[in-house]
PyMOL Python script that loads the backbone (N, CA, C, O; Angstrom):
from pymol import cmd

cmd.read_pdbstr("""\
ATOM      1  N   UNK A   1     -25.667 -43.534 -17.319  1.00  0.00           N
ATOM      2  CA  UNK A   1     -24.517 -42.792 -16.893  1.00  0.00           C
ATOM      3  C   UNK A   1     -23.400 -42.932 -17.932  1.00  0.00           C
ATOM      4  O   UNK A   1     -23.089 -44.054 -18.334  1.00  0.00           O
ATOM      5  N   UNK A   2     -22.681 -41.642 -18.457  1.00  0.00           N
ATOM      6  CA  UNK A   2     -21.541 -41.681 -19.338  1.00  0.00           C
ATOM      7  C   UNK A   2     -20.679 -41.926 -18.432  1.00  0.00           C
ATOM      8  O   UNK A   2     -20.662 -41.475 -17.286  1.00  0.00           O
ATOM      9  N   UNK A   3     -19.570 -43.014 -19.182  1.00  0.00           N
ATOM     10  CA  UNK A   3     -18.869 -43.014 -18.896  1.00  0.00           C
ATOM     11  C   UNK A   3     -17.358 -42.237 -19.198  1.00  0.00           C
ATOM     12  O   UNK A   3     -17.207 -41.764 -20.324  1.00  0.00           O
ATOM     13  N   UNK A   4     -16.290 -42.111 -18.240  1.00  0.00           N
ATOM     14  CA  UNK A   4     -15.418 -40.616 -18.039  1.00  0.00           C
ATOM     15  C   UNK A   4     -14.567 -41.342 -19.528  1.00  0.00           C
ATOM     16  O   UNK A   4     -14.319 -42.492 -19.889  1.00  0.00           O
ATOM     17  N   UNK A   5     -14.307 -39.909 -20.115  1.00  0.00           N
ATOM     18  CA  UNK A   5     -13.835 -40.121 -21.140  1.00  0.00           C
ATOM     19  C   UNK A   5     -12.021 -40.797 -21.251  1.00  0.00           C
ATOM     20  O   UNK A   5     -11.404 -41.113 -22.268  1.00  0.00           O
ATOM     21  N   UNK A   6     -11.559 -40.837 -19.785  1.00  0.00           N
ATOM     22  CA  UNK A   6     -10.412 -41.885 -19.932  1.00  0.00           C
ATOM     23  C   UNK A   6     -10.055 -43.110 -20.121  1.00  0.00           C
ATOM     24  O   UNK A   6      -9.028 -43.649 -20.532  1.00  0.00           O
ATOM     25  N   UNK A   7     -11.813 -43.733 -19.489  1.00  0.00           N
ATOM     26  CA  UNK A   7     -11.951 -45.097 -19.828  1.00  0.00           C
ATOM     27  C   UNK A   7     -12.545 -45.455 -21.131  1.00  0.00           C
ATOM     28  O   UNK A   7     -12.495 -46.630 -21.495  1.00  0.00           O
ATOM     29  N   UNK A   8     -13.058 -44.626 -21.809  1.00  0.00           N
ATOM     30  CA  UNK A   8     -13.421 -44.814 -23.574  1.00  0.00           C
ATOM     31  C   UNK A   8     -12.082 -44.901 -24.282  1.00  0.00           C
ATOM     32  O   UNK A   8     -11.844 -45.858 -25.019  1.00  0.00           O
ATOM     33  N   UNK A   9     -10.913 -43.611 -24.017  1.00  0.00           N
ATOM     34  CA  UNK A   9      -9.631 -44.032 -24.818  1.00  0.00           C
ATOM     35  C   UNK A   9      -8.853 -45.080 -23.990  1.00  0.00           C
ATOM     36  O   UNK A   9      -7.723 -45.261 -24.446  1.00  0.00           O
ATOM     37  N   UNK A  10      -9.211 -45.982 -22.661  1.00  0.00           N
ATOM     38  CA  UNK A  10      -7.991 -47.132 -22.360  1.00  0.00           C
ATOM     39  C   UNK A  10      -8.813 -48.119 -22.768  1.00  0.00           C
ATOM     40  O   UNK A  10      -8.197 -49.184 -22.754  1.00  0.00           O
ATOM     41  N   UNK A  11      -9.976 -48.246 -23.139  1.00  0.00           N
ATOM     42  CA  UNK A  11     -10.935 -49.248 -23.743  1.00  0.00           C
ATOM     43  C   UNK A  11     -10.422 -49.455 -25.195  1.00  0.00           C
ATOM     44  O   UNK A  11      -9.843 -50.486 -25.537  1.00  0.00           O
ATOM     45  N   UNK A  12     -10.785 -47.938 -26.405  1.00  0.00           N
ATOM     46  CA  UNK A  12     -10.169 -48.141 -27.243  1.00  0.00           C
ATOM     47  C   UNK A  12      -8.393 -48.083 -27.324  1.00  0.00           C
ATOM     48  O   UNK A  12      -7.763 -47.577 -28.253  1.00  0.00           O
ATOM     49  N   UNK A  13      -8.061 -48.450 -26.638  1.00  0.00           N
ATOM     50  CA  UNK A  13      -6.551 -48.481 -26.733  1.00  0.00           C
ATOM     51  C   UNK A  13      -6.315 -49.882 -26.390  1.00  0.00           C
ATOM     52  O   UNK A  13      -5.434 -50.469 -27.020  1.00  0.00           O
ATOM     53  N   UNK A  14      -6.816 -50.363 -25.697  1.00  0.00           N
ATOM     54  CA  UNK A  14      -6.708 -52.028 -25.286  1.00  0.00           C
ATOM     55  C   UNK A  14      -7.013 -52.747 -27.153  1.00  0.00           C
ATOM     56  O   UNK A  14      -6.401 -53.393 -28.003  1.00  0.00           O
ATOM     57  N   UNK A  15      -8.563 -51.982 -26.923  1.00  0.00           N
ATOM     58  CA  UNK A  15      -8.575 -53.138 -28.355  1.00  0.00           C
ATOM     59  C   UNK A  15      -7.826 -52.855 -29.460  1.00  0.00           C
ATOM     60  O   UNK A  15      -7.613 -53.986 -29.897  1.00  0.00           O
ATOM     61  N   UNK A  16      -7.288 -52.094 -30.196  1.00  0.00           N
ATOM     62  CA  UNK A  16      -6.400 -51.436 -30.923  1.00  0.00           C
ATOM     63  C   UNK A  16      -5.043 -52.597 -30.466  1.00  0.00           C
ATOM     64  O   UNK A  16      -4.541 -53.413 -31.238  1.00  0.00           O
ATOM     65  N   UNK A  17      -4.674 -52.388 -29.064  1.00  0.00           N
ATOM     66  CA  UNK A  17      -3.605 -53.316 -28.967  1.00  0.00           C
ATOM     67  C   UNK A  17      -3.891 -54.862 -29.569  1.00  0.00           C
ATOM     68  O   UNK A  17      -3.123 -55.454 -30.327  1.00  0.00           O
ATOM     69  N   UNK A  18      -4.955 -55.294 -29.143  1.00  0.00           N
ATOM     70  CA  UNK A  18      -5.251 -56.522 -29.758  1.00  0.00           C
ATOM     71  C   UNK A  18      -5.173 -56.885 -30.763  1.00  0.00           C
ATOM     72  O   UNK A  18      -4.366 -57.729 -31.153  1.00  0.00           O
ATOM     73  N   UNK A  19      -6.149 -56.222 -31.531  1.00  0.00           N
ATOM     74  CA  UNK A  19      -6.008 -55.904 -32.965  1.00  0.00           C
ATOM     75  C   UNK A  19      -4.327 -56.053 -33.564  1.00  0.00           C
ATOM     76  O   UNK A  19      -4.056 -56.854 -34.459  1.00  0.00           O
ATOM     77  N   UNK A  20      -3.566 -55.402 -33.097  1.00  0.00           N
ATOM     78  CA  UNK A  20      -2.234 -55.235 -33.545  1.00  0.00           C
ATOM     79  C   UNK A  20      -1.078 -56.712 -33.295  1.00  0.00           C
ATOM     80  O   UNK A  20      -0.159 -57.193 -33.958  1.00  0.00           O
ATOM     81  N   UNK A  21      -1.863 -57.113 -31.714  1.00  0.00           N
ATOM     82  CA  UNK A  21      -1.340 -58.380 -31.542  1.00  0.00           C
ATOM     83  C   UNK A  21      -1.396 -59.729 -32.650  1.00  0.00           C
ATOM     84  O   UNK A  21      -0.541 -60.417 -33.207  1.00  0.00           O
ATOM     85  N   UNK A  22      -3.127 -59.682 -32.632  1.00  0.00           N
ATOM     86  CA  UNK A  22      -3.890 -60.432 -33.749  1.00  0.00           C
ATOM     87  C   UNK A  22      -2.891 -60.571 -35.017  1.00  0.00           C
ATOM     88  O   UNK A  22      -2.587 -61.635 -35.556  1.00  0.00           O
ATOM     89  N   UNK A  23      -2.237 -58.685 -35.549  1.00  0.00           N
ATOM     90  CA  UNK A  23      -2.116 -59.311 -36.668  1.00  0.00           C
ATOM     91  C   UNK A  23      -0.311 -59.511 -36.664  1.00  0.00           C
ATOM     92  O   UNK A  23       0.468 -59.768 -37.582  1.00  0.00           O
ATOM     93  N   UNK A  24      -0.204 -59.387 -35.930  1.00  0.00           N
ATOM     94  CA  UNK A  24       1.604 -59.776 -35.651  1.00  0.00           C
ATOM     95  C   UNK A  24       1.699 -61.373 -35.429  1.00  0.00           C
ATOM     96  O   UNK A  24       2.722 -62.035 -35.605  1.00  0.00           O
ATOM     97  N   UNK A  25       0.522 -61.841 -35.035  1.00  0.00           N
ATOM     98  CA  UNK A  25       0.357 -63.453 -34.577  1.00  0.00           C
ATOM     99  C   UNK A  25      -0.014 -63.931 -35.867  1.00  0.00           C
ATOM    100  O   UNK A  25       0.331 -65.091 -36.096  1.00  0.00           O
ATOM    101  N   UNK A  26      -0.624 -63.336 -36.759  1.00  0.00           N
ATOM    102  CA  UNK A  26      -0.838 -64.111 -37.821  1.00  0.00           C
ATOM    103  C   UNK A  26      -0.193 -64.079 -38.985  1.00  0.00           C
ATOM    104  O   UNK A  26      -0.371 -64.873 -39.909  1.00  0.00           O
ATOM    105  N   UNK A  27       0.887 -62.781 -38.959  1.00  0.00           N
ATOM    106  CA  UNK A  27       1.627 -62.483 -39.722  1.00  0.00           C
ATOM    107  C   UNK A  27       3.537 -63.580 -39.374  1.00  0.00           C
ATOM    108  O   UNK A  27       4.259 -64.104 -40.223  1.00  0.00           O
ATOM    109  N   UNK A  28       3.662 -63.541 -38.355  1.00  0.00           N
ATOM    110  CA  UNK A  28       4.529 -64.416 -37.860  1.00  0.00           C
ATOM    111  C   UNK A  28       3.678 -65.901 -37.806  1.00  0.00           C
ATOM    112  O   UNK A  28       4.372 -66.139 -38.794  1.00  0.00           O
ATOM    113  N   UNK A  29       3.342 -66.397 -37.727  1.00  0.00           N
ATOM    114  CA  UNK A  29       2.659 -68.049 -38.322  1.00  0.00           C
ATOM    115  C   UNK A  29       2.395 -67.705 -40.097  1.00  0.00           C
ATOM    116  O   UNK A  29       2.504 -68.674 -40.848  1.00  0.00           O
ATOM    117  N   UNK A  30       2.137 -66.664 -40.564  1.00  0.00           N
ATOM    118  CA  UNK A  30       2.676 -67.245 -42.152  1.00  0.00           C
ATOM    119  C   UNK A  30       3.691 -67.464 -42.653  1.00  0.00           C
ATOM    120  O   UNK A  30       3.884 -68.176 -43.639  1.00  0.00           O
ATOM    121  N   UNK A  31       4.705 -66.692 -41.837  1.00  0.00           N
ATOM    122  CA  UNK A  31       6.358 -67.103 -42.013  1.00  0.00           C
ATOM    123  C   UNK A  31       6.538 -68.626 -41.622  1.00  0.00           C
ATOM    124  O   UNK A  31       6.830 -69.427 -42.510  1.00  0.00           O
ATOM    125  N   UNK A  32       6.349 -69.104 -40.129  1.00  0.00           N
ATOM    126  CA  UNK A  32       6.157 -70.152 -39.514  1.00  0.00           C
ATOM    127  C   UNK A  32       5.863 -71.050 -40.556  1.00  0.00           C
ATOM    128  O   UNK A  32       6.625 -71.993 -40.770  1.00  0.00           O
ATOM    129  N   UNK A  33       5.084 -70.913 -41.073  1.00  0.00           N
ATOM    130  CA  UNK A  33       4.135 -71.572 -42.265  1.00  0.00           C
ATOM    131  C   UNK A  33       4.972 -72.173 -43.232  1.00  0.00           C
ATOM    132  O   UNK A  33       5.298 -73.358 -43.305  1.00  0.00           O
ATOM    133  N   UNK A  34       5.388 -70.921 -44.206  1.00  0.00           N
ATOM    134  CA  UNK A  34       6.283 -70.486 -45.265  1.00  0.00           C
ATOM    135  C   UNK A  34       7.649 -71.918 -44.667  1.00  0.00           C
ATOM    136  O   UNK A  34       7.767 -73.102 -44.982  1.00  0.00           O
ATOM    137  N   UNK A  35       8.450 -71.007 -43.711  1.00  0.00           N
ATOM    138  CA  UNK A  35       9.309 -71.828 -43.519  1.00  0.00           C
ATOM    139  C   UNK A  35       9.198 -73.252 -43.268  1.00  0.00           C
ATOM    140  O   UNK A  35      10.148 -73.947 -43.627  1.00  0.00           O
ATOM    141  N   UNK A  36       7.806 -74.024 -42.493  1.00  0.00           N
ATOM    142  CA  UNK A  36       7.952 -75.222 -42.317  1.00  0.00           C
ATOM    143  C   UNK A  36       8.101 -76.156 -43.519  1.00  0.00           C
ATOM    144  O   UNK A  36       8.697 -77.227 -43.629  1.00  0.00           O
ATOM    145  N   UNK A  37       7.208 -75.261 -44.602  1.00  0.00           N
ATOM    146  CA  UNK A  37       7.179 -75.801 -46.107  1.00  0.00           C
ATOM    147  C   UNK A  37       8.552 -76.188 -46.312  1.00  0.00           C
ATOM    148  O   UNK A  37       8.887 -77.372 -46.272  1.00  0.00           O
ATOM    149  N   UNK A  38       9.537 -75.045 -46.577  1.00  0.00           N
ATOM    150  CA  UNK A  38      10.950 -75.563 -47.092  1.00  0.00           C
ATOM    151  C   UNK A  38      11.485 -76.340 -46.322  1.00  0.00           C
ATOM    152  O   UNK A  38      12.081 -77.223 -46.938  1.00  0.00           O
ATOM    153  N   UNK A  39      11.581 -76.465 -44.768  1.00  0.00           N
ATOM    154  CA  UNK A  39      12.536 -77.365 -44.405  1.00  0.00           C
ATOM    155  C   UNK A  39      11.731 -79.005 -44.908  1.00  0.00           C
ATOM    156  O   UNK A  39      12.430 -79.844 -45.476  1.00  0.00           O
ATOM    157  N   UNK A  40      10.513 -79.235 -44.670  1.00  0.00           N
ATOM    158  CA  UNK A  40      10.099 -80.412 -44.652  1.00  0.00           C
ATOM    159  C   UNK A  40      10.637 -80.665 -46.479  1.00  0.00           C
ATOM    160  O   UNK A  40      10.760 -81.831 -46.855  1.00  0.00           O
ATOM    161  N   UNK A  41      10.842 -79.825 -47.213  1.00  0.00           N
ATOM    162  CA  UNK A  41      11.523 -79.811 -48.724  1.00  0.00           C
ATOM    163  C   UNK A  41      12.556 -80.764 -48.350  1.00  0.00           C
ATOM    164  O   UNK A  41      12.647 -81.971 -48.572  1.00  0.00           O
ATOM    165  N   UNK A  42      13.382 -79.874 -47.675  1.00  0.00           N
ATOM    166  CA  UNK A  42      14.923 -80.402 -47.163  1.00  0.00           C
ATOM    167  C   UNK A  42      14.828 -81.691 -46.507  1.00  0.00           C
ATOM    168  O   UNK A  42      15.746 -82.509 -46.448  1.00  0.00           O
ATOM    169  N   UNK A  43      13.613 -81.834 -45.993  1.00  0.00           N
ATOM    170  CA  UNK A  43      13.765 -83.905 -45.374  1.00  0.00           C
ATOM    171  C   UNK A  43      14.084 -83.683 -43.763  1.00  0.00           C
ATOM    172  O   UNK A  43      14.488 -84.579 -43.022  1.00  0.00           O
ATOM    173  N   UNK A  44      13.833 -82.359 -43.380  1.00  0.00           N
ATOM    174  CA  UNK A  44      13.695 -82.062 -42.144  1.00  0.00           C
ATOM    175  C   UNK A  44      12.473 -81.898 -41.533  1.00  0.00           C
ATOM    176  O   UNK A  44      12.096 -80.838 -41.034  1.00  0.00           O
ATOM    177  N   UNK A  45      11.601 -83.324 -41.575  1.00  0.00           N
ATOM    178  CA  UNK A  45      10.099 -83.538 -41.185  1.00  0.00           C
ATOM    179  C   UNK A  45       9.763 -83.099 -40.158  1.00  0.00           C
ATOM    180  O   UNK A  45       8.697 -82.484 -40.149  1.00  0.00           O
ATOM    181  N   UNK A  46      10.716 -83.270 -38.582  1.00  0.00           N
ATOM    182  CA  UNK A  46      10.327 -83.224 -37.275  1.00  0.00           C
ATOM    183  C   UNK A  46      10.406 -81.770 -36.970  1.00  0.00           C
ATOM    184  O   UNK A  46       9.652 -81.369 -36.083  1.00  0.00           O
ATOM    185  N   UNK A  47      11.076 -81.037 -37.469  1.00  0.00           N
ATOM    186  CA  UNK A  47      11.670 -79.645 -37.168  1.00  0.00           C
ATOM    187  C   UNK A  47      10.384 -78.950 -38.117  1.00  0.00           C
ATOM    188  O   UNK A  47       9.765 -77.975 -37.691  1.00  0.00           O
ATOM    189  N   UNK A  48      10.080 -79.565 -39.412  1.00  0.00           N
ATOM    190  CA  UNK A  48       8.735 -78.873 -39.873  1.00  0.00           C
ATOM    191  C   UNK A  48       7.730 -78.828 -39.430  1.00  0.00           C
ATOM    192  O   UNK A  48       7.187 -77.729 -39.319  1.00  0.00           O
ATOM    193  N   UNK A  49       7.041 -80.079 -38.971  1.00  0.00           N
ATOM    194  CA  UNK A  49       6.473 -80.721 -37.952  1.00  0.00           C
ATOM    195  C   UNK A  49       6.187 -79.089 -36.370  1.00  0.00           C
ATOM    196  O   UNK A  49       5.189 -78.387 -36.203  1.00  0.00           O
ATOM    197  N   UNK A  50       7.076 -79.085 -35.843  1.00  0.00           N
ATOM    198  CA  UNK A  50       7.610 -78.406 -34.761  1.00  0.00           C
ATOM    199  C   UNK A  50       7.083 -76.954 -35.167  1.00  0.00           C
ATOM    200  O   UNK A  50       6.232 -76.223 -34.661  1.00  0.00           O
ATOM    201  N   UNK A  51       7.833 -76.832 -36.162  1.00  0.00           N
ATOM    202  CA  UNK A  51       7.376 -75.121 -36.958  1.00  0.00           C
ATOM    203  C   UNK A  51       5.792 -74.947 -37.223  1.00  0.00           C
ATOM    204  O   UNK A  51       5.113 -73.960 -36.944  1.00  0.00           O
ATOM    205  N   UNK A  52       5.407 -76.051 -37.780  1.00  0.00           N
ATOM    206  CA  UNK A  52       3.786 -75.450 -38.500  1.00  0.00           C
ATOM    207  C   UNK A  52       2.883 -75.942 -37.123  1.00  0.00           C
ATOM    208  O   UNK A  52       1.845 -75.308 -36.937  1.00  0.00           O
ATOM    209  N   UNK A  53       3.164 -76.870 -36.292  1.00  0.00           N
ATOM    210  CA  UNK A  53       2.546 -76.719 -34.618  1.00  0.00           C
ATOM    211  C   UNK A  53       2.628 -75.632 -34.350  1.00  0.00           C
ATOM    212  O   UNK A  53       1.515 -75.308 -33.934  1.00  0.00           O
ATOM    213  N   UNK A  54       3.299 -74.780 -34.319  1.00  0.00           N
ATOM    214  CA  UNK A  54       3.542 -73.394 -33.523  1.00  0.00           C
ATOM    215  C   UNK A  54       3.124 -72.406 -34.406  1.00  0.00           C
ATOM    216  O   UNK A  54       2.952 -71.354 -33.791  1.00  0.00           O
ATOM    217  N   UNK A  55       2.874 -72.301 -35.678  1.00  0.00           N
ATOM    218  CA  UNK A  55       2.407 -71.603 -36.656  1.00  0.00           C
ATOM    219  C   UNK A  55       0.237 -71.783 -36.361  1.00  0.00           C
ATOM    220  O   UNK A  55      -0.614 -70.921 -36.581  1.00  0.00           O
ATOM    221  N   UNK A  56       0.054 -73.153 -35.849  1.00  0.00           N
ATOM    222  CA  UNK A  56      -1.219 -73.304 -35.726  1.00  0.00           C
ATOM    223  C   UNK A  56      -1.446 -72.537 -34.362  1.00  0.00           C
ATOM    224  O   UNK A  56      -2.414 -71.781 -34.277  1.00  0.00           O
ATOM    225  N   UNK A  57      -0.608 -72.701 -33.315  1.00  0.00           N
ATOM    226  CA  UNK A  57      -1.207 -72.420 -32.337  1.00  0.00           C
ATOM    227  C   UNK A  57      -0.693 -70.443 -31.914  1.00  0.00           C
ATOM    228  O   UNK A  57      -1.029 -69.988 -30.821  1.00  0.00           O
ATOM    229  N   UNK A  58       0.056 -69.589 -32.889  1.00  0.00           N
ATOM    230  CA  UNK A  58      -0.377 -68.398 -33.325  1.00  0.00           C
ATOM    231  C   UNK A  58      -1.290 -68.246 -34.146  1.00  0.00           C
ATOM    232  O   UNK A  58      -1.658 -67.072 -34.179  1.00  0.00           O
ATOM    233  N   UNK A  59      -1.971 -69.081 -35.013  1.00  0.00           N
ATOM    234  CA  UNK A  59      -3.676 -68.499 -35.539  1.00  0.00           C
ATOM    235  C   UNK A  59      -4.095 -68.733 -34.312  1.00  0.00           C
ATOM    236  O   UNK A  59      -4.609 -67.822 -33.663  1.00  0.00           O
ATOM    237  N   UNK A  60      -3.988 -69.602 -33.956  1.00  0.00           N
ATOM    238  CA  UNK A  60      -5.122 -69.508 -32.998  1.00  0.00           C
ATOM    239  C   UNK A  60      -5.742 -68.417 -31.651  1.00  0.00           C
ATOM    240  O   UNK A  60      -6.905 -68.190 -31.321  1.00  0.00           O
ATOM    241  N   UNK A  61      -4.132 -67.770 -30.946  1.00  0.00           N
ATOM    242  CA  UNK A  61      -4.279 -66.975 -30.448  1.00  0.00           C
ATOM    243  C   UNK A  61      -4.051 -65.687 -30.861  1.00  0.00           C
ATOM    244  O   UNK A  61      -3.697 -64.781 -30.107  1.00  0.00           O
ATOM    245  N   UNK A  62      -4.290 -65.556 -32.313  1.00  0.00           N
ATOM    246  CA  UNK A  62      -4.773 -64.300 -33.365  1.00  0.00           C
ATOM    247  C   UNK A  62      -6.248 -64.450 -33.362  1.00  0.00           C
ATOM    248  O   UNK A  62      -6.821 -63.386 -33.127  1.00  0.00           O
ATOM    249  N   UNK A  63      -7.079 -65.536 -33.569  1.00  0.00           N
ATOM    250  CA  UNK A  63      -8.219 -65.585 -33.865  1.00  0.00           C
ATOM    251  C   UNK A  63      -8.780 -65.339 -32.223  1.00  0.00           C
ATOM    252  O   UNK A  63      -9.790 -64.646 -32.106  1.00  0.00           O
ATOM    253  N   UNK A  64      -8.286 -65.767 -31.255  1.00  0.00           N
ATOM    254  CA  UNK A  64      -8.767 -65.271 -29.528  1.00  0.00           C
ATOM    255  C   UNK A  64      -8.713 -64.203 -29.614  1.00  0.00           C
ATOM    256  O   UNK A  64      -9.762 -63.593 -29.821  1.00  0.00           O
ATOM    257  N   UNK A  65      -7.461 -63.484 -29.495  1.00  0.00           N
ATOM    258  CA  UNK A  65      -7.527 -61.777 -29.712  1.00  0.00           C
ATOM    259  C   UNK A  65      -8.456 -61.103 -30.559  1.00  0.00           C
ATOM    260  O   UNK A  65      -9.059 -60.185 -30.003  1.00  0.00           O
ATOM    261  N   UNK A  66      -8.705 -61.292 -31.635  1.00  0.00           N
ATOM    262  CA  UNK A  66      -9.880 -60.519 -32.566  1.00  0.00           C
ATOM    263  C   UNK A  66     -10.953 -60.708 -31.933  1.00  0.00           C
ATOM    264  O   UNK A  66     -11.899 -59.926 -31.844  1.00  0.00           O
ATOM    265  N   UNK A  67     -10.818 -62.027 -31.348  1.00  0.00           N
ATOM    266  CA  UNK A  67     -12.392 -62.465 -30.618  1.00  0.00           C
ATOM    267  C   UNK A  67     -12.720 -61.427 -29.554  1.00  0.00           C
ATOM    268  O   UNK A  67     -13.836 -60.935 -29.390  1.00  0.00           O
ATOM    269  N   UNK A  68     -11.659 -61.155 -28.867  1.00  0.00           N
ATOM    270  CA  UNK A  68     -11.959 -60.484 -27.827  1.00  0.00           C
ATOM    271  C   UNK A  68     -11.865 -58.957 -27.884  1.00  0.00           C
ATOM    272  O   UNK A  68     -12.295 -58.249 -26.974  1.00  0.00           O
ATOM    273  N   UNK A  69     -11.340 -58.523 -28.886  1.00  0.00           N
ATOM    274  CA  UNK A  69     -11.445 -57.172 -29.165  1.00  0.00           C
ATOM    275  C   UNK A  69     -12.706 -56.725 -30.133  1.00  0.00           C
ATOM    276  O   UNK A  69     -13.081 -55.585 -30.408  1.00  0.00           O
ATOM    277  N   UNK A  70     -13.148 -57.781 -30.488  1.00  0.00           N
ATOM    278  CA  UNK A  70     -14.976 -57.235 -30.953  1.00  0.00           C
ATOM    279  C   UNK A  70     -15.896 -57.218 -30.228  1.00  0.00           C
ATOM    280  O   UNK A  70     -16.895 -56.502 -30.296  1.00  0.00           O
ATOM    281  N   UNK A  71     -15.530 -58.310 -29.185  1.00  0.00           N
ATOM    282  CA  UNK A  71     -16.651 -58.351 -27.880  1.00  0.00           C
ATOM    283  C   UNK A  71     -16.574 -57.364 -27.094  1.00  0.00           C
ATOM    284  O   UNK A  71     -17.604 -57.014 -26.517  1.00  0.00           O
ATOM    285  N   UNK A  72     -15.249 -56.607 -26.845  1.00  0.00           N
ATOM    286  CA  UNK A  72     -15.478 -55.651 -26.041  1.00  0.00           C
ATOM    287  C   UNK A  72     -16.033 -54.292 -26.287  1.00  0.00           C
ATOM    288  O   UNK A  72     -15.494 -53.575 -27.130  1.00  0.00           O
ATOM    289  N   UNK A  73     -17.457 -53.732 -25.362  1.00  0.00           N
ATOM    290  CA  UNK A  73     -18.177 -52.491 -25.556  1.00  0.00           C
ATOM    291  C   UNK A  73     -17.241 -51.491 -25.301  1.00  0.00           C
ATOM    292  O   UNK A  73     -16.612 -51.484 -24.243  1.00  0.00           O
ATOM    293  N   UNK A  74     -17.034 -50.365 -26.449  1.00  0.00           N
ATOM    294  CA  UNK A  74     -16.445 -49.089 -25.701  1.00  0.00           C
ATOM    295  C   UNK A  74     -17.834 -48.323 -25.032  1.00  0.00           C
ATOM    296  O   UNK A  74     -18.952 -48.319 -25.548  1.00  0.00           O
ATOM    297  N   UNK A  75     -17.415 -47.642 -23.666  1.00  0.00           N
ATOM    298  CA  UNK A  75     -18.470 -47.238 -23.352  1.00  0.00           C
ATOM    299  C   UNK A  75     -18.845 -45.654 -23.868  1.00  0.00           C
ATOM    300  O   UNK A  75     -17.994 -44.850 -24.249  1.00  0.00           O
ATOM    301  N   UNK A  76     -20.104 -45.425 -23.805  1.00  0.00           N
ATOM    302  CA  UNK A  76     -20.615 -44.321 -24.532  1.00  0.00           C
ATOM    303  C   UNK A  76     -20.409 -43.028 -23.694  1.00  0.00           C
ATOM    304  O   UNK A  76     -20.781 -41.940 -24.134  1.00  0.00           O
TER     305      UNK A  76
END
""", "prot")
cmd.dss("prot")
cmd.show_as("cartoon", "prot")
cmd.util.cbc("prot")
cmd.orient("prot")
């Protein structure tokens, strides 16, 4: 059975969103990144510390999102 062609474009529209999430999450943790570098420069360890924690845990829910937008079947 085909499925109705509204649920093929909110299928591909979900993952598309993901996708977009993915790369806003990984694009904001390279800043995260970037910046923890200079402050820990500056001798501001705990606050760098603080920054590149939160820089790890946007890869990480960049790398969930991709995960889950390849797993999902658009239907035919």
């Amino acid at each position: 059975m085909r499925a109705p062609p509204d649920v093929r474009r909110a299928t591909l529209a979900y993952k598309a969103a993901l996708e977009n999430a993915a790369q806003a999450q990984d694009d904001l943790a390279s800043q995260l990144a970037l910046l923890a570098g200079e402050l820990k420069q500056q001798g501001q360890h705990e606050l760098a510390d603080m920054l590149r924690q939160t820089s790890h845990e946007h890869r990480a829910s960049s790398i969930k999102n991709r995960a889950l937008a390849v797993s999902l079947k658009v239907p035919g």
